[in-house]
C-alpha positions in Angstrom: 38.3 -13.2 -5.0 35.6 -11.0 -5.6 32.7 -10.0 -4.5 29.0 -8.5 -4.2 26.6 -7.6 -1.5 22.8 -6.8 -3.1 20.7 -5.8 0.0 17.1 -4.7 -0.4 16.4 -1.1 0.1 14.7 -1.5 3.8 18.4 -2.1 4.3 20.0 1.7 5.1 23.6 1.6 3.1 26.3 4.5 4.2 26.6 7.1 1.8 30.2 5.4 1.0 28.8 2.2 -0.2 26.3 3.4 -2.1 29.1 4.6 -4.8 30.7 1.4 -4.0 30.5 -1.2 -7.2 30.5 -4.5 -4.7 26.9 -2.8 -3.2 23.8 -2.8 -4.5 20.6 -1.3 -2.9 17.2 -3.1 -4.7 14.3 -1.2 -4.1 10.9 -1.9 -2.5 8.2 0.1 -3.9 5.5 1.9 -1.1 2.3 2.5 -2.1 0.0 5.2 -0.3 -3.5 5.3 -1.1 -3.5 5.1 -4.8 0.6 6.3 -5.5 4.0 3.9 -6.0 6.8 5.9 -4.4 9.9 3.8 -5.4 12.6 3.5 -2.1 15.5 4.3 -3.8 17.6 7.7 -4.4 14.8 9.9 -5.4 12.6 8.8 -2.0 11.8 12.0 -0.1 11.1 11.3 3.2 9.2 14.6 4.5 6.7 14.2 1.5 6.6 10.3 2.1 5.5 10.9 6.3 3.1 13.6 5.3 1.5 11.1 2.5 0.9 9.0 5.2 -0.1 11.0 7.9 -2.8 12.5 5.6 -3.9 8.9 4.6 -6.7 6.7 6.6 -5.4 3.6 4.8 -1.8 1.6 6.1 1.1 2.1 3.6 1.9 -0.8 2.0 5.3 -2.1 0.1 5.6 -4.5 -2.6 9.2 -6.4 -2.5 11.2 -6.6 -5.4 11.0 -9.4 -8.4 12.5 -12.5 -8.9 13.9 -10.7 -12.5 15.5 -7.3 -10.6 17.1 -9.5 -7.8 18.6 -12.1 -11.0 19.7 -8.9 -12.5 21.3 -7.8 -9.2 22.8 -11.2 -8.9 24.1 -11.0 -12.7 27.6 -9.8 -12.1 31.3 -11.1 -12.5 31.7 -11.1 -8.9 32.7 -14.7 -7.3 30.7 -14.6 -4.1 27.4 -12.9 -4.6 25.4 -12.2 -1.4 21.4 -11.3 -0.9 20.1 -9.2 2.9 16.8 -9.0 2.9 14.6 -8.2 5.7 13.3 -10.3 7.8 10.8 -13.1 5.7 8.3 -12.6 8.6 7.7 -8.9 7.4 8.4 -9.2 3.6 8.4 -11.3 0.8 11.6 -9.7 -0.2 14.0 -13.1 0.9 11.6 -15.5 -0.8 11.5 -13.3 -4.7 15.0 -12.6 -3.9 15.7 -16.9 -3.6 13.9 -17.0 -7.2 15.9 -14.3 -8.0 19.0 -16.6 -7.4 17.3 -19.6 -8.5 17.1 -18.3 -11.9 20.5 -16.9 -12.3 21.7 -20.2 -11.2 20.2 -22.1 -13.9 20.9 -19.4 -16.3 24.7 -19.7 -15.1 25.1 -22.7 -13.4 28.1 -23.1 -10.9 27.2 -19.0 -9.7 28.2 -19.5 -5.7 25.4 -17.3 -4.3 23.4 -17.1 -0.8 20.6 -15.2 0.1 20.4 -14.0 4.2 17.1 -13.6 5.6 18.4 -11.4 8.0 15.5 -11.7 10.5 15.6 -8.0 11.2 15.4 -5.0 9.2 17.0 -1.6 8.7 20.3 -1.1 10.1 20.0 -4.9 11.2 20.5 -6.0 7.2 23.3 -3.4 7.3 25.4 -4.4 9.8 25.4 -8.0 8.0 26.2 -6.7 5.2 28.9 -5.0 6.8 29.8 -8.2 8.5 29.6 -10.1 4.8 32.2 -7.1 3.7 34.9 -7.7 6.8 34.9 -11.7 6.3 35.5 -11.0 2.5 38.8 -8.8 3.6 39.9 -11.6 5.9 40.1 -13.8 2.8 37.4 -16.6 4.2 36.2 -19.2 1.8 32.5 -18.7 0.5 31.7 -21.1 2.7 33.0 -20.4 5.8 31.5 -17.0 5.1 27.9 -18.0 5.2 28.3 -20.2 8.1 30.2 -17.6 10.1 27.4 -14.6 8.9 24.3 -17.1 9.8 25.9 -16.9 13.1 26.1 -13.6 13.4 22.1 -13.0 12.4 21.9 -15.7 14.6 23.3 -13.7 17.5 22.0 -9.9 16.3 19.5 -8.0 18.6 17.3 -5.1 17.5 15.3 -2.8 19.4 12.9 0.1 18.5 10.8 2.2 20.2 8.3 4.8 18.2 6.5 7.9 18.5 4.2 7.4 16.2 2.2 3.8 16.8 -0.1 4.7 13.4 1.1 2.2 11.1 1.2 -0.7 13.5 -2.3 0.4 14.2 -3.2 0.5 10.7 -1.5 -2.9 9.3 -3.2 -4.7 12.4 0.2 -5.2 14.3 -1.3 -4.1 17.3 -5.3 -3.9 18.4 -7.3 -0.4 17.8 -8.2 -0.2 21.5 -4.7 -1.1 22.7 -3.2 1.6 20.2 -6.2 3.6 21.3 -5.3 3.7 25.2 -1.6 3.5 24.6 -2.1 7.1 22.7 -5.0 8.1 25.3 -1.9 7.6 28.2 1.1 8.6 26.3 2.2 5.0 26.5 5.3 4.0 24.2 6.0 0.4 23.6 9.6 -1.0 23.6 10.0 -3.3 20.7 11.7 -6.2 19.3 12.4 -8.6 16.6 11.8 -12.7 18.3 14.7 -15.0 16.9 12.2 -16.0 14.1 12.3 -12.3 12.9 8.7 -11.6 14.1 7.7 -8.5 15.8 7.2 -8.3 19.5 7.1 -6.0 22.2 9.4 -6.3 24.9 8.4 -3.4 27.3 6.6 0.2 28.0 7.1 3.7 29.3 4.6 6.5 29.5 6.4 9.1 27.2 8.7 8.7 24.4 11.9 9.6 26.8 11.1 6.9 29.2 10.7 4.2 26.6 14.0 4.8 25.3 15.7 4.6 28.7 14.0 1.3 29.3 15.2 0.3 25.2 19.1 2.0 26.5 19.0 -0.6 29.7 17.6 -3.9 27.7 20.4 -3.2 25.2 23.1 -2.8 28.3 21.3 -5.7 30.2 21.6 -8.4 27.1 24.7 -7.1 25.0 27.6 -9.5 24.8 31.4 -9.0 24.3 30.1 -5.3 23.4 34.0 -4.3 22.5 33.9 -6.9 19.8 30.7 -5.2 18.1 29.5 -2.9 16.0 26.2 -1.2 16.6 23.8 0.4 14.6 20.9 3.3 15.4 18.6 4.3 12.4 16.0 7.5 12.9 13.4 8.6 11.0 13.4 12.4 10.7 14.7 12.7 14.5 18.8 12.8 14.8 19.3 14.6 18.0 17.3 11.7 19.7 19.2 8.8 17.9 22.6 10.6 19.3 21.1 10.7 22.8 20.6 7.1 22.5 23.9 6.7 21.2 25.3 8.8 24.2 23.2 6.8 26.6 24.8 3.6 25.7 28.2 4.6 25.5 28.0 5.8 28.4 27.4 2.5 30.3 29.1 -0.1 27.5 32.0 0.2 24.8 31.5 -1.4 21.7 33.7 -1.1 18.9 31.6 0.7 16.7 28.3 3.3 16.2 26.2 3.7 13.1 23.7 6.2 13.1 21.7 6.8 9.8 18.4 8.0 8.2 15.7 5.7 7.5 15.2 5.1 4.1 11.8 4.6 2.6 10.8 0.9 4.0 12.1 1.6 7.4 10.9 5.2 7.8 6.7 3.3 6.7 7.5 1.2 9.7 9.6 3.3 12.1 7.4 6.3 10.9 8.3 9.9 12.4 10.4 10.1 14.8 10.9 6.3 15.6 14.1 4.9 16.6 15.4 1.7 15.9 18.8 -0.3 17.0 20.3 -3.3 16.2 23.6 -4.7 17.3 
């Protein structure tokens, strides 16, 4: 049987995948101040954080359409498969449900699901990874959506960043708590809830602190770590994403480590030198 995976671009593909005809990326577009700067190949992320550093306004990001996701969807494949981020953030899952809507009455009989993946960033990867091993096991369709919904189910994902601008600016966190927090140097530890919403979990004063306390709520709540893969995304800061990675591997095994750029959703949220990770 075969298949596709179409994952919106706040979703960070391996550089493998992205020549690989069963992956699709669908780009978001950002807007800062008055420009559209399209998330896909051609996004430069230095220009893109300076944009945005220069700008008094939030970046924004309008999601994909219903028409690009049923064009996405439009394939030979058997089992077509939509990650989107999380529907609390985005309205990527529900245009990319239309999407699927619309190719199903167009073609009726297509088996397709979309996975509101509750996260973002490497969070939509690693199910899309997951999607990709239960295809290579030889699951039914079915037994494939019920055994990835489980897995989101179960996913954690942590971030902690330098730069609290955006979440300032898009009203995810007060002025005059963003105001002390960068008076005091004080760095939260953040989280997705269950419902995919964001929430802080912790603080440090100082960026290095924050991600010990991130590196010990990962240790504390991971599960059957040898069984798991785990993912770290940076924006425009690799040395610290590998001391994380060092950090945890150092007190857990799991069976796997991502570590990859954020691309252009994940780098207006994360925004220079954030860190996120989701396993």
């Amino acid at each position: 049987m075969s298949y596709k995976v179409v994952i919106d671009s706040c979703g960070e593909l391996p550089a493998a995948y992205r020549e690989d005809a069963r992956f699709e990326s669908v780009p978001l577009t950002l807007i800062v101040e008055d420009e559209d700067i399209v998330d896909d190949d051609t996004f430069d992320q230095k220009s893109f954080l300076a944009k945005v550093a220069a700008s008094p306004n939030c970046p924004k990001s309008s999601c994909p359409s219903p028409e690009r996701y049923r064009q996405a969807f439009d394939c030979g494949a058997d089992h077509i498969y939509g990650v989107t981020l999380s529907a609390e953030l985005s309205g990527s899952y529900n245009s990319a449900m239309l999407g699927s809507q619309l190719l199903s009455e167009e073609k009726p009989g297509k088996k397709i699901h979309i996975f509101n993946s509750r996260s973002a960033s490497v969070g939509e990867t690693l199910i899309a990874l997951k999607i990709q091993e239960c295809e290579e096991a030889g699951m039914s369709f079915e037994d494939i959506v019920a055994q990835v919904e489980a897995y989101i189910d179960s996913q954690n994902t942590y971030f902690v960043l330098e730069n609290l601008e955006t979440l300032k600016k898009n009203g995810r966190m007060s002025k005059v708590k963003a105001l002390v927090a960068s008076a005091l140097n004080i760095k939260p530890v953040m989280g997705a809830s269950k419902e995919g919403t964001i929430l802080q979990r912790d603080q440090a004063r100082g960026i290095n602190k924050a991600l010990v306390k991130m590196v010990g709520l990962i240790v504390s709540e991971l599960q059957d770590g040898e069984k798991k893969k785990l993912a770290i995304s940076h924006c425009n800061c690799r040395d610290r994403a590998e001391m994380v990675r060092d950090a945890i591997q150092e007190r857990v095994q799991v069976q796997e480590i991502l570590i990859l750029d954020t691309a252009g959703v994940s780098s207006m949220y994360a925004n220079d030198g954030g860190i996120i990770v989701v396993v």
